[in-house]
N, C-alpha and C positions, 0 to 999 in steps of 0.2 A: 504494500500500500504506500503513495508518494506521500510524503509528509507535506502537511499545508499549514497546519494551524502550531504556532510557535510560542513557546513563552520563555518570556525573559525575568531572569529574574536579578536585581541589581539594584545595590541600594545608592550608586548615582546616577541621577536624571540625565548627564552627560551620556555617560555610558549605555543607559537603556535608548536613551536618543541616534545614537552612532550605530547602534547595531538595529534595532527596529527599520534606519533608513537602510540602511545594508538589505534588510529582508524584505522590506516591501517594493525596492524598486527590484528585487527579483523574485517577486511575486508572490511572497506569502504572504500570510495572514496573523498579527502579532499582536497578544497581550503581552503586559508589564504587570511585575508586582515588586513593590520594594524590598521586600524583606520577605527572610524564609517562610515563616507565620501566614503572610498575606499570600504565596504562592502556594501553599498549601490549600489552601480556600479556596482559591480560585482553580486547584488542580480539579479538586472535589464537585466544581461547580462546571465547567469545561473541560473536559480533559485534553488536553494538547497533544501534537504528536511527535514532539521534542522540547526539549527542555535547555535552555541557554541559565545554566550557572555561577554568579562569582558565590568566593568562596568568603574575602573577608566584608559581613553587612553585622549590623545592628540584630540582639536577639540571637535566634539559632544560628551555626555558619552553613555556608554551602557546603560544606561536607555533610552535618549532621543532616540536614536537607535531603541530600542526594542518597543518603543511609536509608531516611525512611522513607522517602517512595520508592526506591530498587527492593526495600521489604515488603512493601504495601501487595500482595496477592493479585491487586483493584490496577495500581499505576504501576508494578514491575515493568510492563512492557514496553513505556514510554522511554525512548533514549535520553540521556541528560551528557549534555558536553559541557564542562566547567572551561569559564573563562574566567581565569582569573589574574592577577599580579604578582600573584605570588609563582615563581620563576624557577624556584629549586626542584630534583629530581626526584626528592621525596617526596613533594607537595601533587607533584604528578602521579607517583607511585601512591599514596592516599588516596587520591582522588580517586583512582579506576577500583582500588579496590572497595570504594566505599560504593560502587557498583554504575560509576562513569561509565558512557562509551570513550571520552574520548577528552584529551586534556590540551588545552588553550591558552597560550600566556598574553595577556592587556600589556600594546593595544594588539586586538584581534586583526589579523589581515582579511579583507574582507572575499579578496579570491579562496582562501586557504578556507576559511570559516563556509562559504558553497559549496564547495569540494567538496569538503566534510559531509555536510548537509546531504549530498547529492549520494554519495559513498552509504548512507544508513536510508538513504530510501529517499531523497526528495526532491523535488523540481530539477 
């Protein structure tokens, strides 16, 4: 199934701003939520069909996040690629096993980041 509907999750306005345009002028379709808490609600309420991650926000982080929907039975199936800043190879290595498809250091390249996209099923 192509993935259409995307969410972003990211607690600067900057940031969800640069990648929302990234995705809509190649054609999908994008919610935002600041923080892990608010994406969670919003998973529950639409469920998307990928998941754009940073990891350091306010409240829960993108790891803890990304931990409990890869458990969730309901949202396991939804891919989540963490973008984050944090740049180390442990923070990579965390991330996938916290049940990431796929890890992203800020700023995101916007070729690299469709690629991606296109590689787990989308546009």
């Amino acid at each position: 199934m192509a993935i259409q509907k995307i969410l972003i999750v990211d607690d600067s306005p900057t940031e969800r701003y640069y990648l929302t345009d990234i995705l809509v002028k190649a054609g999908f379709t994008v919610t935002t939520a600041e923080n892990g808490e608010e994406a969670l609600l919003k998973i529950k309420e639409d469920k998307p069909e990928l998941i754009l991650m940073d990891v350091v926000m306010p409240g829960a982080n993108g790891f803890q996040v990304t931990r409990t929907i890869a458990r969730d039975p309901d949202l396991g199936d939804v891919p989540i690629i963490i973008c984050s800043s944090k740049n180390q190879e442990t923070d990579r290595v965390w991330g996938l096993r916290q049940g990431a498809r796929d890890y992203m250091v800020k700023p995101v390249d916007a070729e690299l980041l469709l690629a991606k996209i296109a590689a787990l099923g989308g546009a």
